[in-house]
C-alpha positions as CSV (number, residue, x, y, z in Angstrom):
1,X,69.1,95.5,84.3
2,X,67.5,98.1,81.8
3,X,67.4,97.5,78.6
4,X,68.4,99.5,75.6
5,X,66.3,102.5,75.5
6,X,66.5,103.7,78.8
7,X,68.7,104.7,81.4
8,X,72.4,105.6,81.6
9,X,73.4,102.3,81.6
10,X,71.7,101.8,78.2
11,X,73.4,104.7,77.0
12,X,76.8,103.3,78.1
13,X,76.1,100.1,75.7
14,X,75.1,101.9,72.7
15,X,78.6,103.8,73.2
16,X,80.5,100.6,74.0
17,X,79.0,99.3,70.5
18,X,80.1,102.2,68.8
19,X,83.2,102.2,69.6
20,X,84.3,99.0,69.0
21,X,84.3,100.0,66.0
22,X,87.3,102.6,66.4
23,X,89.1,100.2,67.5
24,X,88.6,96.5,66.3
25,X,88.2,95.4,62.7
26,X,85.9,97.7,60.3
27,X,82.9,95.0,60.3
28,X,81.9,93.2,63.6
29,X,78.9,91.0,63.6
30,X,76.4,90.2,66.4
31,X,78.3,87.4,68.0
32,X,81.8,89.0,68.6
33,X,80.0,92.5,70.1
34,X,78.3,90.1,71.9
35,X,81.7,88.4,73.4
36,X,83.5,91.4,73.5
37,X,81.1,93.4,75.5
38,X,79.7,90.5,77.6
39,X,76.2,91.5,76.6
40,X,73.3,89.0,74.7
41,X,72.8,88.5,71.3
42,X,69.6,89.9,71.6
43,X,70.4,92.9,73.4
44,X,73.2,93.9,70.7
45,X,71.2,93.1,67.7
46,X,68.4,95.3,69.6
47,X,71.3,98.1,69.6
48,X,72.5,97.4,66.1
49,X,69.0,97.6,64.5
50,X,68.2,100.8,66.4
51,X,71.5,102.4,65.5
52,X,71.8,101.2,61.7
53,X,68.2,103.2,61.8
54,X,69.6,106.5,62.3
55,X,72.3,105.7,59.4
56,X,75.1,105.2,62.5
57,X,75.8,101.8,61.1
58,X,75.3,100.0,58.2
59,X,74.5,96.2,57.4
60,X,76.7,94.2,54.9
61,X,73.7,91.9,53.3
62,X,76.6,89.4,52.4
63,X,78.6,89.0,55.5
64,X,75.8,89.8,57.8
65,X,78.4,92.2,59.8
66,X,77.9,95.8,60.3
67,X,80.4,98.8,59.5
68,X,79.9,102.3,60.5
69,X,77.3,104.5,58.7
70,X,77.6,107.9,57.0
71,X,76.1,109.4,60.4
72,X,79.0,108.7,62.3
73,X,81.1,110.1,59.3
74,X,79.3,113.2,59.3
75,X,80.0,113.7,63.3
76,X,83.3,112.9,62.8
77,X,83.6,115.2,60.0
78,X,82.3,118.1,62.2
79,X,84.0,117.5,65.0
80,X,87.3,117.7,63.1
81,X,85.9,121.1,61.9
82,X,85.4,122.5,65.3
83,X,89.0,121.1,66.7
84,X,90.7,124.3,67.4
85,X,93.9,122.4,67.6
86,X,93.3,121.1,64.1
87,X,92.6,124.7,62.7
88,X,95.4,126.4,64.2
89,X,97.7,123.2,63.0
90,X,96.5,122.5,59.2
91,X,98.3,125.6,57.6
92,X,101.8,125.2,59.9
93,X,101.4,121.4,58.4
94,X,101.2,122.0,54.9
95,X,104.2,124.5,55.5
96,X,106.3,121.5,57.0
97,X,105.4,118.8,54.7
98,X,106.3,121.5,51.4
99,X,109.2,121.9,53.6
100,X,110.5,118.2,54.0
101,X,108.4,116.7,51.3
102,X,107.0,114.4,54.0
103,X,104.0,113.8,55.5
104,X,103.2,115.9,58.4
105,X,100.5,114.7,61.0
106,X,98.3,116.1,63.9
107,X,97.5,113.8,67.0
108,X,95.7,114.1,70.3
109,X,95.6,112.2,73.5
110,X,92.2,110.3,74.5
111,X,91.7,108.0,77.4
112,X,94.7,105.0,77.5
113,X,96.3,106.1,74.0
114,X,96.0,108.8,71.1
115,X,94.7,109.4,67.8
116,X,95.6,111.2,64.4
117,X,93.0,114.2,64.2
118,X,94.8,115.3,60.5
119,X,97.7,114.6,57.9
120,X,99.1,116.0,55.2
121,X,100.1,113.5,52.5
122,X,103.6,113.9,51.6
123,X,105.0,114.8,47.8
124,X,107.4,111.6,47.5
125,X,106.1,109.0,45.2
126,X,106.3,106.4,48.0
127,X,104.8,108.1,51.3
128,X,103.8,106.9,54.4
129,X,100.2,107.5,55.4
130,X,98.1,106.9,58.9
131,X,94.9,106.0,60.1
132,X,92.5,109.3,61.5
133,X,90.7,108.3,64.6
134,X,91.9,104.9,65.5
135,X,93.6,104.6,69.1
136,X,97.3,103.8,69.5
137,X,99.0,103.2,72.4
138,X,100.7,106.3,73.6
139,X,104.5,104.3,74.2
140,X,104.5,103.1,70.4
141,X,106.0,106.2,67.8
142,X,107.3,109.3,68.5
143,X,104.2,111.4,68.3
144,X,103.1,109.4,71.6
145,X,106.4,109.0,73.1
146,X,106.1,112.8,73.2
147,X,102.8,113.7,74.6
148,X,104.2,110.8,77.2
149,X,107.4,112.7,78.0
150,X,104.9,115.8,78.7
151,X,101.9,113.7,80.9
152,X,101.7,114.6,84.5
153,X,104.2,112.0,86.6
154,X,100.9,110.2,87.8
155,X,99.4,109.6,84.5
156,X,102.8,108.5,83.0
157,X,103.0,106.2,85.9
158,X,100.0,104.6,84.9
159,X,100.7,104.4,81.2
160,X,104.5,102.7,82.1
161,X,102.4,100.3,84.7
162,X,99.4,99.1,82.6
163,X,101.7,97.0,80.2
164,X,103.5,98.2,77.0
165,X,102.1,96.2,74.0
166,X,104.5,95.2,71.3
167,X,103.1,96.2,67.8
168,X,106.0,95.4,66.3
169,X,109.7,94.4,67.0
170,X,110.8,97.7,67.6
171,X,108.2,98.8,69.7
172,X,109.7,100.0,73.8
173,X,107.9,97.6,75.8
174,X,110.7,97.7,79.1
175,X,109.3,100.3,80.9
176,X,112.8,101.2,82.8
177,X,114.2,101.7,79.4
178,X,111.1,103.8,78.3
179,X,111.4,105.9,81.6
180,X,114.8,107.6,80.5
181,X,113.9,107.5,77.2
182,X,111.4,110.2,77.8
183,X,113.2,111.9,80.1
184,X,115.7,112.5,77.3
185,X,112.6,113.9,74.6
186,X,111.3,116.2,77.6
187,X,115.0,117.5,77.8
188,X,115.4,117.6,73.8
189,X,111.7,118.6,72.8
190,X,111.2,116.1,70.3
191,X,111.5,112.4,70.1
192,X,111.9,109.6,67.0
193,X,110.8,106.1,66.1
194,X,112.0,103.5,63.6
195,X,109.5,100.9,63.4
196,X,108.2,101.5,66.5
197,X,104.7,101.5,65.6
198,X,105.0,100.8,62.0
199,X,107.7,98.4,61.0
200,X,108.6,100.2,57.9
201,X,107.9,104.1,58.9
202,X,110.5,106.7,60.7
203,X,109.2,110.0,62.1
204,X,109.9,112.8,64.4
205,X,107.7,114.3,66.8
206,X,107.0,117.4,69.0
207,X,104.5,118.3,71.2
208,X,101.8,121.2,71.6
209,X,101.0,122.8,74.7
210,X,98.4,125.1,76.1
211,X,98.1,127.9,78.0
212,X,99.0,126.2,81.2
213,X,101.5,124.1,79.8
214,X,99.8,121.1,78.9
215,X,100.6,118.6,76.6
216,X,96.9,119.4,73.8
217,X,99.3,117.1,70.8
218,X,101.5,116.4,68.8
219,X,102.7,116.9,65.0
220,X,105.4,114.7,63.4
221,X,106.8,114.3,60.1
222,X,107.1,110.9,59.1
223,X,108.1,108.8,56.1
224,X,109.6,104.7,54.9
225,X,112.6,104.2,57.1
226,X,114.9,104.2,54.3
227,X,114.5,107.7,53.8
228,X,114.0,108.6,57.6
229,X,117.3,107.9,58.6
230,X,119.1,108.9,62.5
231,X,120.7,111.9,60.9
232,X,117.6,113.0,58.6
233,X,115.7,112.8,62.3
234,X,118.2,114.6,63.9
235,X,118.4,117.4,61.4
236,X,114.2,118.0,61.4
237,X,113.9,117.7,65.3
238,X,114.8,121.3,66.1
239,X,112.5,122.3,62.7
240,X,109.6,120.1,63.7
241,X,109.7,121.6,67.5
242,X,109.6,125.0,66.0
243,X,106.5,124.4,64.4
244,X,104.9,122.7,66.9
245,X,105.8,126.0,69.1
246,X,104.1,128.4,66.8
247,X,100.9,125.8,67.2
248,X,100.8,126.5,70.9
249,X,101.0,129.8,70.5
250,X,98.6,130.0,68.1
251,X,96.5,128.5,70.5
252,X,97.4,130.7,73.4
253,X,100.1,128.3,74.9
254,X,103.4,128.5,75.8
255,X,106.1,126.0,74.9
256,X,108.7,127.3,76.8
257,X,106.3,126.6,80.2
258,X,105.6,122.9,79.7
259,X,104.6,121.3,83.4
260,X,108.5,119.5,83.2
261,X,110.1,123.4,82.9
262,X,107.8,124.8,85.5
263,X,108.8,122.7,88.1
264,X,106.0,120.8,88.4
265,X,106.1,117.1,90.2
266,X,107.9,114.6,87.5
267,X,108.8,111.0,87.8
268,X,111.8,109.5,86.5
């Protein structure tokens, strides 16, 4: 096999490394990247040391583990800045969160999940908060269970297929259940959680489309489930969707053409 330093297949591992980092703990040392990616120690310490040299990682001289660097924070800064989704969303989410006082988010879907590309922090003394850039499955919280209810009937097929992961008591794992579950947000246009991804957080979610009806996101409003009641949820769906409309058509898209409405093929 090549080692680090040439070839695709090099290439592949220094992105594996990397982002085991989005997704596991904030430090990893040699060993577990090691175990996790089924590589030597010496190959990933080759990979650390080459990487913590352009500033991408960064060594803890205590723990001997490495966290990410302020170069990967300065790409991830800029490639925020060039999301078009993210610009045409910010102002429409500062709107809503003035509006309801709580926090209004941005995600996306990536490969076997989603992430948060924005927030804005709600006015409430006690606020819920997420974490940018980390993946979460796409079954757990309404801002997934959205973009879900939009997917192609293939890719939602594989989502429902692969396994739903319990991250907390609430979260759908019976994918029959699921199934009609999203049938009912594509028919509403938005969807809720309580405690589905967060055990003590409530939100309600809509998604964004583009100009052929895709599903680009998804914005929610989300808060502790005290205050995020059934009826609270009910009363911002219809608000949150219209938001999220005026997204996709800021964008070019059209929410009233989504790929369910077009007649498009739909499982379920």
């Amino acid at each position: 096999m090549a080692e680090p330093g040439g070839g695709t297949e090099s290439t592949s591992r220094v992105a594996d490394v990397l982002l085991l980092f989005v997704e596991g703990p904030s430090t990893l040392g040699v060993t577990r990247i090691a175990r996790e990616l089924g590589l030597s120690k010496a190959v990933v310490h080759r990979i650390l040391q080459s990487l913590a040299g352009r500033d991408m990682v960064v060594l803890d001289p205590v723990s001997r583990e490495y966290r990410l660097g302020p170069s990967v924070a300065a790409l991830g800064a800029r490639a925020l800045r060039e999301s078009d989704l993210r610009s045409a969303a910010l102002p429409l989410l500062r709107r809503l969160r003035d509006e309801t006082r709580e926090t209004a988010t941005l995600s996306t879907p990536v490969p076997h999940g989603r992430v948060y590309l924005d927030q804005v922090v709600g006015l409430h003394e006690i606020k819920m908060t997420v974490e940018l850039g980390r993946r979460f499955p796409l079954h757990a919280g309404s801002s997934g269970k959205c973009m879900l209810a939009h997917l192609d009937a293939e890719h939602r097929d594989e989502v429902l297929a692969a396994g739903l992961e319990s991250l907390t008591p609430h979260t759908p794992v019976d994918p029959v259940a699921l199934r009609s579950e999203l049938d009912g947000i594509a028919a509403r246009g938005w969807a809720v959680s309580a405690g589905e991804r967060q055990a003590d957080a409530g939100s309600v979610a809509a998604p964004v489309f583009d100009v052929g009806g895709d599903v680009l996101g998804a914005i929610s409003v989300c808060g502790p489930r005290y205050r995020m009641t059934d009826a609270v949820a009910t009363e911002l769906g219809p608000r949150v969707v219209a938001v999220a409309g005026q997204i996709s058509r800021r964008l070019g898209g059209d929410p009233g053409r989504t790929p369910v409405s077009a007649g498009r093929t739909d499982a379920g």
